[in-house]
Backbone of each chain as ProteinMPNN parsed JSONL, in Angstrom:
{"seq_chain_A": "XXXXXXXXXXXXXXXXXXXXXXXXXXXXXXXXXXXXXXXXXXXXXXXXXXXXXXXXXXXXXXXXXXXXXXXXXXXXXXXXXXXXXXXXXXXXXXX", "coords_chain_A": {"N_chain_A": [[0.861, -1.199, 0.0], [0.349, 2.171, -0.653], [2.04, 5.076, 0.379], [0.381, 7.987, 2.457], [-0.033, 10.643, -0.094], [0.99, 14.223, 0.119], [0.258, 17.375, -0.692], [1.59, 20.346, -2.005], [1.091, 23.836, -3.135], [0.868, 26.702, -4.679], [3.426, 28.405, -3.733], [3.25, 27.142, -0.967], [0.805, 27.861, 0.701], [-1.748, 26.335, -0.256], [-2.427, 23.32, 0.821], [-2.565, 19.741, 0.508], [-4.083, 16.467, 0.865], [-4.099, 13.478, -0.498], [-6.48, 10.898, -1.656], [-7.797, 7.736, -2.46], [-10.753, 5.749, -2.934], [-14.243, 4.322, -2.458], [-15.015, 6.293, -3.404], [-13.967, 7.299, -5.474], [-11.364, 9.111, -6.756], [-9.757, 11.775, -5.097], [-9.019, 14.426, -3.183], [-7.843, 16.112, 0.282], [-8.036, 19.014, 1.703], [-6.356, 22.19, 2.919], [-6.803, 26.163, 2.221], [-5.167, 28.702, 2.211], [-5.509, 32.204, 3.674], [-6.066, 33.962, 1.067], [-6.045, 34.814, -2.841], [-6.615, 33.049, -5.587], [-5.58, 30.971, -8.728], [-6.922, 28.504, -9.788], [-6.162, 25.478, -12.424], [-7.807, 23.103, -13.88], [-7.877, 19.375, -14.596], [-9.19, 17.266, -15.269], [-12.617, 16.779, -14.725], [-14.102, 18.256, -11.217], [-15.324, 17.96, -8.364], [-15.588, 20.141, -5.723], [-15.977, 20.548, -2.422], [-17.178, 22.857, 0.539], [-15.393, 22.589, 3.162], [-14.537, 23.556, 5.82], [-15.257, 26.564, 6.422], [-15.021, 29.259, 4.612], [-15.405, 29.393, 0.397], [-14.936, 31.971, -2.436], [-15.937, 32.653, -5.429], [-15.264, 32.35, -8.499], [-16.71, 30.955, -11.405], [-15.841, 29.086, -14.316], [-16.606, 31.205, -17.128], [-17.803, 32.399, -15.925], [-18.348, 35.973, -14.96], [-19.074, 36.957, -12.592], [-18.725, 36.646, -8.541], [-19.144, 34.426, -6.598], [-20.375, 32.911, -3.454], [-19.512, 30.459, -1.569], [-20.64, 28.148, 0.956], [-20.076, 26.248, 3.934], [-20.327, 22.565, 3.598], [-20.95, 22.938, 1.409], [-21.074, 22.342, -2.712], [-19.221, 23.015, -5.476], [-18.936, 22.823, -9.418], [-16.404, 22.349, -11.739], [-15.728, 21.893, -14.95], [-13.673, 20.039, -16.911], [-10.167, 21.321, -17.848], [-10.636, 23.833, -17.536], [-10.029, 27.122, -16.218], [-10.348, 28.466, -12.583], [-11.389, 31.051, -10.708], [-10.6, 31.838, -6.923], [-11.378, 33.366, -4.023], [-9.765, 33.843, -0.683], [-10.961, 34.062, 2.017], [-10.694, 33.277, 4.944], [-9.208, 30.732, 6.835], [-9.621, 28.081, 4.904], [-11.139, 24.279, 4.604], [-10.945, 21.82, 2.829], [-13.237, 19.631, 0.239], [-12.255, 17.547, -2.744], [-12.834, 16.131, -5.534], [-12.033, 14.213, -8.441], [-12.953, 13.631, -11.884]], "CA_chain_A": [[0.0, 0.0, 0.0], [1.634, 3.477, -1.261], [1.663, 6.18, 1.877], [-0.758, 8.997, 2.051], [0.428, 11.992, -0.067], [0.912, 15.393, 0.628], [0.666, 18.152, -1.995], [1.45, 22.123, -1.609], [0.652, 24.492, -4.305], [0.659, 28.726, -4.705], [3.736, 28.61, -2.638], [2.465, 26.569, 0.231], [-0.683, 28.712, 0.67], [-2.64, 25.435, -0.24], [-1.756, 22.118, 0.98], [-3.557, 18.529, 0.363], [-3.569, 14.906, 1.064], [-4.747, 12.728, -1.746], [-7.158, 9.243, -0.908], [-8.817, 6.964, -3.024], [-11.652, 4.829, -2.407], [-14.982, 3.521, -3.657], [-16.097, 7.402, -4.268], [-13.294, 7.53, -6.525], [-10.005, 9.743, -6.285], [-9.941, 12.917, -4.713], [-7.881, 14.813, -1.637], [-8.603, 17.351, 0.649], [-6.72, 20.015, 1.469], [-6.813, 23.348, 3.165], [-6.133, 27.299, 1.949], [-4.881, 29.988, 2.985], [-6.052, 33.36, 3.406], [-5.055, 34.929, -0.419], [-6.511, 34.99, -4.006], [-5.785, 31.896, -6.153], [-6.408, 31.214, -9.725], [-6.766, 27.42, -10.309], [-6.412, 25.088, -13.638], [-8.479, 21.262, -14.041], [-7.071, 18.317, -15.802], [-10.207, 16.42, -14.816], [-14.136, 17.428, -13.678], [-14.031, 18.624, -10.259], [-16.538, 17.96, -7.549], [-15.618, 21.088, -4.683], [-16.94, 21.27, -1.561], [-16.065, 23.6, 1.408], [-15.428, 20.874, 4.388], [-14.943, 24.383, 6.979], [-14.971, 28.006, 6.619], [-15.661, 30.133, 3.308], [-14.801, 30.097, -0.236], [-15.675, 33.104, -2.663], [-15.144, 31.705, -6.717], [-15.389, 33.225, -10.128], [-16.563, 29.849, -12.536], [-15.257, 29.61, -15.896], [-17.01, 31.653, -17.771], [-18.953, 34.041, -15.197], [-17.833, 37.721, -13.956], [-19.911, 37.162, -10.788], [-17.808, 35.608, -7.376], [-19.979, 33.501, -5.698], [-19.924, 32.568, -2.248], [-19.348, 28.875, -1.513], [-20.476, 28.064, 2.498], [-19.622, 25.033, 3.956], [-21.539, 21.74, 2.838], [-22.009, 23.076, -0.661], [-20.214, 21.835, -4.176], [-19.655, 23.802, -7.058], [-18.628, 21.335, -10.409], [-15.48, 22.394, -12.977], [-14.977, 20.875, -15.981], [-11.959, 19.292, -16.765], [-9.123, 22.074, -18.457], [-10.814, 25.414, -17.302], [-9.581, 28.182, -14.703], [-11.346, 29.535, -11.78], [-10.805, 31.946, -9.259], [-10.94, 31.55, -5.847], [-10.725, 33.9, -3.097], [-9.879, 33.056, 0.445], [-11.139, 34.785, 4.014], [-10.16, 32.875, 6.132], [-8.622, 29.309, 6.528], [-10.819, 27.32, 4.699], [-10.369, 23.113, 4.56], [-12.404, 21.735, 1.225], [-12.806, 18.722, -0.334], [-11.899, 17.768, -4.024], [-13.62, 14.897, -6.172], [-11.948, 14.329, -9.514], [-13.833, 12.572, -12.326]], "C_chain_A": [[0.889, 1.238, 0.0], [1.13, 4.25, 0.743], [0.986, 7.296, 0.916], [0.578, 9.786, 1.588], [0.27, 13.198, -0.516], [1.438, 16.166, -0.505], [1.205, 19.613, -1.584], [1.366, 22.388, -2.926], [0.54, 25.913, -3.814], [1.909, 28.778, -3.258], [3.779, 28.181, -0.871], [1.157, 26.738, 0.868], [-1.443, 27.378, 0.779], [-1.79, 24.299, 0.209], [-3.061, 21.054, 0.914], [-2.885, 17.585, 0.373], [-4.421, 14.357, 0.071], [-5.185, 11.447, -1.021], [-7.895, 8.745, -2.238], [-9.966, 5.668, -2.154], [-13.103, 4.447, -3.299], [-15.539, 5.029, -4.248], [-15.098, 7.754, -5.428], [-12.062, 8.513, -5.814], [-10.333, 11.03, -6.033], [-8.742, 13.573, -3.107], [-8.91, 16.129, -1.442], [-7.577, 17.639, 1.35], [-7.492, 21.607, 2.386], [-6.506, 24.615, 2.871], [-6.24, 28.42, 2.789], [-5.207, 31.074, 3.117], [-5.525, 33.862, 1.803], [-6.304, 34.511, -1.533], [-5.569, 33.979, -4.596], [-6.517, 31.667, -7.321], [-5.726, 29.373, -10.236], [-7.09, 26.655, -11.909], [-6.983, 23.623, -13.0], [-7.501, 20.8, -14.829], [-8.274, 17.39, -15.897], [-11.529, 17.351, -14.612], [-13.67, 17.398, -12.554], [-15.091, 19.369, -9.345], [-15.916, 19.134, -6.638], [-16.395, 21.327, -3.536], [-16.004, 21.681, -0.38], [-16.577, 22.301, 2.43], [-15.79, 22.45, 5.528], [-14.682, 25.55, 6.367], [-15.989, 28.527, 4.671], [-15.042, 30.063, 1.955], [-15.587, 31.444, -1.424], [-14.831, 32.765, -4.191], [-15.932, 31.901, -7.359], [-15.145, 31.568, -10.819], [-15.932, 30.446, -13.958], [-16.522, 30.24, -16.821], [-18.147, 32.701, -17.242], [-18.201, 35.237, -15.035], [-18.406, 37.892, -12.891], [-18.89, 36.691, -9.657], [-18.928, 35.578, -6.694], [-19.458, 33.14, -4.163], [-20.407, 30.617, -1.944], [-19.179, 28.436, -0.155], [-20.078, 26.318, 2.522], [-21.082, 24.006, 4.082], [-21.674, 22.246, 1.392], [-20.829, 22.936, -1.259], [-20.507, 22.851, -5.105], [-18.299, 22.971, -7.632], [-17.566, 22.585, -11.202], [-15.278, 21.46, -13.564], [-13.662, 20.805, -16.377], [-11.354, 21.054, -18.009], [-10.023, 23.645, -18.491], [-9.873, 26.025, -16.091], [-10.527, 28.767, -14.075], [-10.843, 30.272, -11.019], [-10.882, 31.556, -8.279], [-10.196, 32.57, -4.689], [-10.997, 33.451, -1.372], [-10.323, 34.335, 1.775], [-10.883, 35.119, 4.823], [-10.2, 31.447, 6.311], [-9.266, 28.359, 5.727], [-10.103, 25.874, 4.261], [-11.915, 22.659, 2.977], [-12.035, 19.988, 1.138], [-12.803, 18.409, -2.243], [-12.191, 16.451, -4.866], [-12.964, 14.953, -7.817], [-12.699, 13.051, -9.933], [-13.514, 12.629, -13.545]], "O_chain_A": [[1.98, 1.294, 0.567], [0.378, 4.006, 1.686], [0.927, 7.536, -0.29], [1.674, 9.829, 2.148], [-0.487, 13.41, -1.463], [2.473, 15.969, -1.142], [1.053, 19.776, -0.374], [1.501, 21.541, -3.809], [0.163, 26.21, -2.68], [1.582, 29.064, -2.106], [4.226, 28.799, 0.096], [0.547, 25.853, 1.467], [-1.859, 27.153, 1.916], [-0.575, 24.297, 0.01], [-4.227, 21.355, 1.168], [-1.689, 17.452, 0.11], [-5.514, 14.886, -0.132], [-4.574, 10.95, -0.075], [-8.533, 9.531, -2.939], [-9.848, 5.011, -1.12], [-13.113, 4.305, -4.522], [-16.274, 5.112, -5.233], [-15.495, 8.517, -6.308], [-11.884, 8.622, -4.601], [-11.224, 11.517, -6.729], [-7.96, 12.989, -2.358], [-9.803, 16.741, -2.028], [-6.568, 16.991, 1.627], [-8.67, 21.958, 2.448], [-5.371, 24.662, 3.345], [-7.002, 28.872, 3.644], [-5.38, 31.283, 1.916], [-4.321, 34.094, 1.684], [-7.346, 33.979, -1.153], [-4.359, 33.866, -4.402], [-7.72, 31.925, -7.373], [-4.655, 29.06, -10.755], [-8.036, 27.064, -12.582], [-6.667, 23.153, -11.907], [-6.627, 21.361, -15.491], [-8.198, 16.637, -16.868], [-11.423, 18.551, -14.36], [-12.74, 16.602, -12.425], [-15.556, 20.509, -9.349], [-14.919, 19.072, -7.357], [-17.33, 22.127, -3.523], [-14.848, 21.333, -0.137], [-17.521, 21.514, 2.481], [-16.913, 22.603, 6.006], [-13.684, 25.518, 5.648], [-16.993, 28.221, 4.028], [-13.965, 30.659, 1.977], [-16.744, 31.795, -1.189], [-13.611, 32.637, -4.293], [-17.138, 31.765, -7.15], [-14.063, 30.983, -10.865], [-15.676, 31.549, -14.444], [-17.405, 29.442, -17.137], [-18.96, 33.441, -17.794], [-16.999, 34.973, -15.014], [-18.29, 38.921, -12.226], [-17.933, 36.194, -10.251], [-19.578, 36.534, -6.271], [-18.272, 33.12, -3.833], [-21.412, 29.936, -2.15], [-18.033, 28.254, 0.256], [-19.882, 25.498, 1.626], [-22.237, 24.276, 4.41], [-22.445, 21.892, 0.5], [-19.745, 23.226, -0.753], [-21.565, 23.383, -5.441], [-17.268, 22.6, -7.07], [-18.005, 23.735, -11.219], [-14.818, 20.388, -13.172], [-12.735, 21.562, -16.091], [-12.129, 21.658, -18.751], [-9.968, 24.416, -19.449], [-9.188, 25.411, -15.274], [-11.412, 29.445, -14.596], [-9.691, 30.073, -10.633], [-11.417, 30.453, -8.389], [-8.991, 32.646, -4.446], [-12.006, 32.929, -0.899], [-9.699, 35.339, 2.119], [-10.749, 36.172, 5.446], [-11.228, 30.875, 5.948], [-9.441, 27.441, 6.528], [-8.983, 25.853, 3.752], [-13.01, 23.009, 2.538], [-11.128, 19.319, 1.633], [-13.44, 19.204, -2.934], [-11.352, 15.599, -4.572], [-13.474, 15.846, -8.494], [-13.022, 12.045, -9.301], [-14.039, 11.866, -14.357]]}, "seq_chain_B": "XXXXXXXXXXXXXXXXXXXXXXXXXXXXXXXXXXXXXXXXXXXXXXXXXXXXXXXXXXXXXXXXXXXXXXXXXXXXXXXXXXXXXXXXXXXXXXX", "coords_chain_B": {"N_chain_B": [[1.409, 35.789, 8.614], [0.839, 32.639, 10.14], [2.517, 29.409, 8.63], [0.35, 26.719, 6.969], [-0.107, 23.712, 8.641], [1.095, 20.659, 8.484], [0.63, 17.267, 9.683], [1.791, 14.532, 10.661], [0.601, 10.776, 11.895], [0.949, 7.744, 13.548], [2.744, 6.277, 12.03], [2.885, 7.181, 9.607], [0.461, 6.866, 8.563], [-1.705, 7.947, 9.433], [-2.546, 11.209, 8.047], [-2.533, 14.886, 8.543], [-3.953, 18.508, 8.196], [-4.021, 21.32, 9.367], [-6.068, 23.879, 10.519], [-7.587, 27.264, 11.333], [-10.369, 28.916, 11.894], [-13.598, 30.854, 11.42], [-14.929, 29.088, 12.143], [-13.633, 27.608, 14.481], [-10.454, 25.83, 15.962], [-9.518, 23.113, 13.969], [-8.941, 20.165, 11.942], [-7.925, 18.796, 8.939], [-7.933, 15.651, 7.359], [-6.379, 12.449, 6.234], [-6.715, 8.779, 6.309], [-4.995, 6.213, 6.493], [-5.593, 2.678, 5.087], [-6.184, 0.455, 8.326], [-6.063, -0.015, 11.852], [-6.661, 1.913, 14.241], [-5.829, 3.136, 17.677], [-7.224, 6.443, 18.526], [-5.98, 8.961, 21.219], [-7.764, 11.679, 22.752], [-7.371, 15.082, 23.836], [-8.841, 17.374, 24.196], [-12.486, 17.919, 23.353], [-13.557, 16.472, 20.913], [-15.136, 16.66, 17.27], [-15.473, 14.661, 15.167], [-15.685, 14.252, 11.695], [-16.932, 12.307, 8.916], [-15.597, 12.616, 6.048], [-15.014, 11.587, 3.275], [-15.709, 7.932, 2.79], [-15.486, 5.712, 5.157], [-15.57, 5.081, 8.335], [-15.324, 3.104, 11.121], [-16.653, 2.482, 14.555], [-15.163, 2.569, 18.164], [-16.716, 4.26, 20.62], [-15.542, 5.592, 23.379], [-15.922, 3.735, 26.449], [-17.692, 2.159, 25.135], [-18.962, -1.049, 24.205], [-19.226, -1.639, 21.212], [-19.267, -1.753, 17.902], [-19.167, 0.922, 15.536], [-20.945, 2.213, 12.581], [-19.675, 4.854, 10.516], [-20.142, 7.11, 8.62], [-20.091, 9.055, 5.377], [-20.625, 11.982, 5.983], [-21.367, 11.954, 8.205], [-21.052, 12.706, 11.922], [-19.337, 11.85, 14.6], [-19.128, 12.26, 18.14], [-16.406, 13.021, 20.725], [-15.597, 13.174, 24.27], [-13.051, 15.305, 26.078], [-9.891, 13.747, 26.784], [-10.123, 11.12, 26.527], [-10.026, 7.797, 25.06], [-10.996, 6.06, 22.156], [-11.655, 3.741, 19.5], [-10.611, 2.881, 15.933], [-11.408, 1.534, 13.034], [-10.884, 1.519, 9.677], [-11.571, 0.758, 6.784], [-10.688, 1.514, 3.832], [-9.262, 3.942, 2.195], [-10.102, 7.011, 4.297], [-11.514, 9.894, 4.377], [-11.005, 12.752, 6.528], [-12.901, 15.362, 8.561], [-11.92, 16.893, 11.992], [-13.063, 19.246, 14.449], [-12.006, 21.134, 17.142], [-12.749, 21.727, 20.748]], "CA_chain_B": [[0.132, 34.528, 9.132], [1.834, 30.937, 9.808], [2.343, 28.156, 7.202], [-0.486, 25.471, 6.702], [1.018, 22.993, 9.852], [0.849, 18.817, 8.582], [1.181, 16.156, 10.787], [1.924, 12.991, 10.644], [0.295, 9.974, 12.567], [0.724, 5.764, 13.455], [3.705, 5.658, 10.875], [2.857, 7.756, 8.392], [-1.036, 5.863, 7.734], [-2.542, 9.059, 9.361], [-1.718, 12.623, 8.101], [-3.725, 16.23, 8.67], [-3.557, 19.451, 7.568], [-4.302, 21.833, 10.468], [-6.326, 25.439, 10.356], [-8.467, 28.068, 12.192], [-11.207, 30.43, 11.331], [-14.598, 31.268, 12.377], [-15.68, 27.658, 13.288], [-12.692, 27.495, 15.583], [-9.538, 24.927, 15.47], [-9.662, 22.245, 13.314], [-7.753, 19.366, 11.159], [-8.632, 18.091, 7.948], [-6.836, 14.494, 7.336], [-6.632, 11.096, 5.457], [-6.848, 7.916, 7.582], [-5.257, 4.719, 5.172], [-6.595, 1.642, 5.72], [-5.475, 0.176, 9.522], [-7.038, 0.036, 12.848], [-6.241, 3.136, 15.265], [-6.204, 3.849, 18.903], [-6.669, 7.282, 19.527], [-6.62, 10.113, 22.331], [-8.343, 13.07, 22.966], [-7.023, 16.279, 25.07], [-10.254, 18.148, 23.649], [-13.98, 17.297, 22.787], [-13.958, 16.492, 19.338], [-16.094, 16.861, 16.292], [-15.383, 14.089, 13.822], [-16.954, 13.951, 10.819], [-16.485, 12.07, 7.602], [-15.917, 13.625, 4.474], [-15.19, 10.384, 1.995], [-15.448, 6.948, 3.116], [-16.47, 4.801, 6.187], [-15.14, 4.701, 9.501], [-15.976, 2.142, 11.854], [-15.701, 3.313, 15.767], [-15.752, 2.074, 18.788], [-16.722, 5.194, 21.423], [-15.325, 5.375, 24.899], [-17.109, 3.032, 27.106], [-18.777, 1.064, 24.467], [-18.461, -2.22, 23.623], [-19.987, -2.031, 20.014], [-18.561, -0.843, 16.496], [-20.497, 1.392, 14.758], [-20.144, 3.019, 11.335], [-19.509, 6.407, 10.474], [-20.491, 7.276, 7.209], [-19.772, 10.344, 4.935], [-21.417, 13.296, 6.066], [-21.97, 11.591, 9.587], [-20.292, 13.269, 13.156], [-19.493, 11.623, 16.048], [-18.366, 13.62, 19.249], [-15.914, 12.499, 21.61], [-14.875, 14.214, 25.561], [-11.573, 15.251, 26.465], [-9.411, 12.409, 27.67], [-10.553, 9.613, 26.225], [-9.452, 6.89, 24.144], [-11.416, 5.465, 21.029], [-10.601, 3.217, 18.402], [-10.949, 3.508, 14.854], [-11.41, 0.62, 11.836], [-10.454, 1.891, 8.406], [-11.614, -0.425, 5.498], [-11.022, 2.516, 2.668], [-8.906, 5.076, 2.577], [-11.087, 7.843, 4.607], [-11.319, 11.497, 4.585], [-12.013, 13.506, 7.561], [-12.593, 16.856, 9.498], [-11.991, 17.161, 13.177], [-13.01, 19.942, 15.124], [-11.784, 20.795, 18.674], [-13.704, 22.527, 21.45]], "C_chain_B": [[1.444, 33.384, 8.887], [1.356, 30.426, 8.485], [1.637, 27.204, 7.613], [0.758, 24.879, 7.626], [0.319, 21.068, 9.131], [1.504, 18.388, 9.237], [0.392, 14.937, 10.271], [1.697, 11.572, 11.864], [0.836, 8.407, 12.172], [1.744, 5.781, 11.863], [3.525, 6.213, 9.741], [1.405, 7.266, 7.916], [-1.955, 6.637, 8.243], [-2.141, 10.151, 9.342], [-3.114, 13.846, 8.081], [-3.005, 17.394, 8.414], [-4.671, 20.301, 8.78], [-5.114, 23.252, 9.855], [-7.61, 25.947, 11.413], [-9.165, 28.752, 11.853], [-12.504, 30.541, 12.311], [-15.372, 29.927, 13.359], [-14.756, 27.112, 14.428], [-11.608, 26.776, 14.557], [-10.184, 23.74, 14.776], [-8.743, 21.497, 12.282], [-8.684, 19.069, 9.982], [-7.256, 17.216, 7.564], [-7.273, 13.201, 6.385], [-6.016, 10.235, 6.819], [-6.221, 6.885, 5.819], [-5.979, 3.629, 6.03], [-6.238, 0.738, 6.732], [-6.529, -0.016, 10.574], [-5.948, 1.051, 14.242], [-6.929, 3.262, 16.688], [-6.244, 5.225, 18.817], [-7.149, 8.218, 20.787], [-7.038, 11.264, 22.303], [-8.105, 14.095, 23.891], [-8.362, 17.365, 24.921], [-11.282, 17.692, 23.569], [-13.626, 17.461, 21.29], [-15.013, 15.905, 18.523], [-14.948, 16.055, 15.241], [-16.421, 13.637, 12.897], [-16.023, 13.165, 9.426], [-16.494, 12.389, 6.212], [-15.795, 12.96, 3.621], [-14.785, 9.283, 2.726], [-16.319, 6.645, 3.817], [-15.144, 4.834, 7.371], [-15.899, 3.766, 10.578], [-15.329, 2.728, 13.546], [-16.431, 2.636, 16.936], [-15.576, 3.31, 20.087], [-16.317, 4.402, 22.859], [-16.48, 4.526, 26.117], [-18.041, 2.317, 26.733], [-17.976, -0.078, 23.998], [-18.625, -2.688, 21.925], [-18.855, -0.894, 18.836], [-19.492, -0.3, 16.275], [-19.802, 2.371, 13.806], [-20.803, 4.62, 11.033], [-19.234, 6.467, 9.152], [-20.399, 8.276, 6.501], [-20.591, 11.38, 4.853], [-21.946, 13.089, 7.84], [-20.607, 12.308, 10.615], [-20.332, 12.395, 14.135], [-18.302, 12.88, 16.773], [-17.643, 12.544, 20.727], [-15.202, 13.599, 22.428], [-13.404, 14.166, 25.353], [-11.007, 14.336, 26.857], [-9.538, 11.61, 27.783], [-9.984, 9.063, 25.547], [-10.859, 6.479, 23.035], [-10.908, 4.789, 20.053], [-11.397, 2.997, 17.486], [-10.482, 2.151, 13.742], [-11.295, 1.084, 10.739], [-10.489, 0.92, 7.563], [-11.153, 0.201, 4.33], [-10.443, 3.295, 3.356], [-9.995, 6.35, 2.808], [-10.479, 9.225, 4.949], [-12.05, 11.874, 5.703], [-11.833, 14.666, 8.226], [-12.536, 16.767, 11.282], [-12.02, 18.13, 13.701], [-13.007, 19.845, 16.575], [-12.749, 21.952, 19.273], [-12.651, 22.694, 23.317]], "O_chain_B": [[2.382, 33.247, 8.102], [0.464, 30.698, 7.682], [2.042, 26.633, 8.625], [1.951, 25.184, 7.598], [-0.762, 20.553, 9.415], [2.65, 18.713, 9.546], [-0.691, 14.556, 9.826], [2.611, 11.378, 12.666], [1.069, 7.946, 11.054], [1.348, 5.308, 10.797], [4.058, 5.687, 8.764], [1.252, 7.313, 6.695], [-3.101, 6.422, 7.848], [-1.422, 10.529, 10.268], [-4.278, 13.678, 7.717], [-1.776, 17.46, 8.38], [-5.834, 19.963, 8.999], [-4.763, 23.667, 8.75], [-8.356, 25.225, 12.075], [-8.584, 29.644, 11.235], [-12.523, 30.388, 13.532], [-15.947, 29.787, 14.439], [-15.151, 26.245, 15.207], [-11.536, 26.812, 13.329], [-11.349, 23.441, 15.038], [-7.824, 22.137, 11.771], [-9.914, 19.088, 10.025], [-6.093, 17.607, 7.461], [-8.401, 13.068, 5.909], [-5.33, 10.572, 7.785], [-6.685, 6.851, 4.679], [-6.613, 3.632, 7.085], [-5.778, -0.232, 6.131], [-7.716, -0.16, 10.278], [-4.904, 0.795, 14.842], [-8.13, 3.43, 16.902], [-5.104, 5.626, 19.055], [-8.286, 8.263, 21.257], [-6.383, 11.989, 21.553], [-8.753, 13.962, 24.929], [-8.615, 18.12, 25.86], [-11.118, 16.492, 23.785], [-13.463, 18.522, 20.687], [-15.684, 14.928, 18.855], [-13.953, 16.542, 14.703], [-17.469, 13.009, 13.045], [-14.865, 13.385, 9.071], [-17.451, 12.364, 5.439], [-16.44, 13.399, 2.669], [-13.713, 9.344, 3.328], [-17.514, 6.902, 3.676], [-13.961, 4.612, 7.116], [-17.118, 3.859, 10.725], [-14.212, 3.173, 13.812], [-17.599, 2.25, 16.983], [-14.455, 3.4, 20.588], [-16.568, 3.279, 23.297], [-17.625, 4.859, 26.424], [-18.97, 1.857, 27.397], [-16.824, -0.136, 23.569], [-18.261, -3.769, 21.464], [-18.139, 0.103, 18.938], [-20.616, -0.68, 16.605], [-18.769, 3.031, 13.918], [-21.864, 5.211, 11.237], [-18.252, 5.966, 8.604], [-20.892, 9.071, 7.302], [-21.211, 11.696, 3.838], [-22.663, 13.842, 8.498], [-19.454, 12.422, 10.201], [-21.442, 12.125, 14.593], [-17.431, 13.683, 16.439], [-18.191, 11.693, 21.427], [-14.535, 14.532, 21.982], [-12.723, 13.355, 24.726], [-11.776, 13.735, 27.608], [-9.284, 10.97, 28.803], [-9.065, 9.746, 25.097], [-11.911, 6.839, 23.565], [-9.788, 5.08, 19.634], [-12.608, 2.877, 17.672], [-9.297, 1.826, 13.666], [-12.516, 1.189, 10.625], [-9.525, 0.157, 7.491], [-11.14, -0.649, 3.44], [-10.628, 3.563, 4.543], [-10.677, 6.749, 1.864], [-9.446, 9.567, 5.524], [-13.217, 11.589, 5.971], [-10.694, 15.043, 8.5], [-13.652, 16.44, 11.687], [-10.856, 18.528, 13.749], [-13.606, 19.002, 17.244], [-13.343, 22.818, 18.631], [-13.142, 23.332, 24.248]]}, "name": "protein", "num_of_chains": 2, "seq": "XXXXXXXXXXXXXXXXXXXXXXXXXXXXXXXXXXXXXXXXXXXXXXXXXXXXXXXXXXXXXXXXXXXXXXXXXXXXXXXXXXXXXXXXXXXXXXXXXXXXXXXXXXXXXXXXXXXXXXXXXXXXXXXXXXXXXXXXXXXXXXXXXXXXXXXXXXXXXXXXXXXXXXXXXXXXXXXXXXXXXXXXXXXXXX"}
């Protein structure tokens, strides 16, 4: 069995642990206070696990607010925004 | 502001990614697949965010499963132990 592992990204700002299982592959991870402008390679389930995020989809000019319990979907090879608060831990569903 | 804090558990087969905001302290972690004692210096709020945990609360004699989107709450200063069939995702908040 491989060991759990551990990602960083934007500098360390974000960090994540990757898991598989029967819901399929995904990690979760937590960010940092700042403004972050993520790319897909995959669909991408999102949900906030604690705190707040605040995220410009591909193809809106609105920023949405994203509380915890709720998903918002990217398709695979777009960019979104995402601005941060305050600590927020998420989880991440690729498909 | 500090750097995102991970820690490493039981050999490397449980790791978390630490943070704080308005819902208080809290971890977000991967569990691989094992069977875990652990302790509590806090009341905690575990919840599952992908998978299944199987648990056996302080003072009980029974397993019982913990399912994704389900909480159990355990006192300060206790022990519990923890079944992992599937690599599982989870949030812990302290109090």
């Amino acid at each position: 069995m491989s060991e759990l592992s551990v990602n960083s990204y934007f500098d360390n700002q974000v960090k994540s642990i990757a898991l598989e299982n029967a819901e399929g592959v995904s990690t979760v991870g937590v960010m940092a206070v700042g403004e972050y402008e993520f790319g897909t390679s995959q669909r991408e389930y999102m949900t906030v696990v604690s705190g707040l995020l605040t995220v410009k989809l591909p193809g809106s000019e609105d920023w949405v607010e994203i509380k915890k319990g709720e998903t918002f979907i990217v398709e695979a090879n777009q960019s979104f925004g995402v601005k941060v608060s305050e600590q927020t831990a998420y989880h991440c569903r690729y498909e």
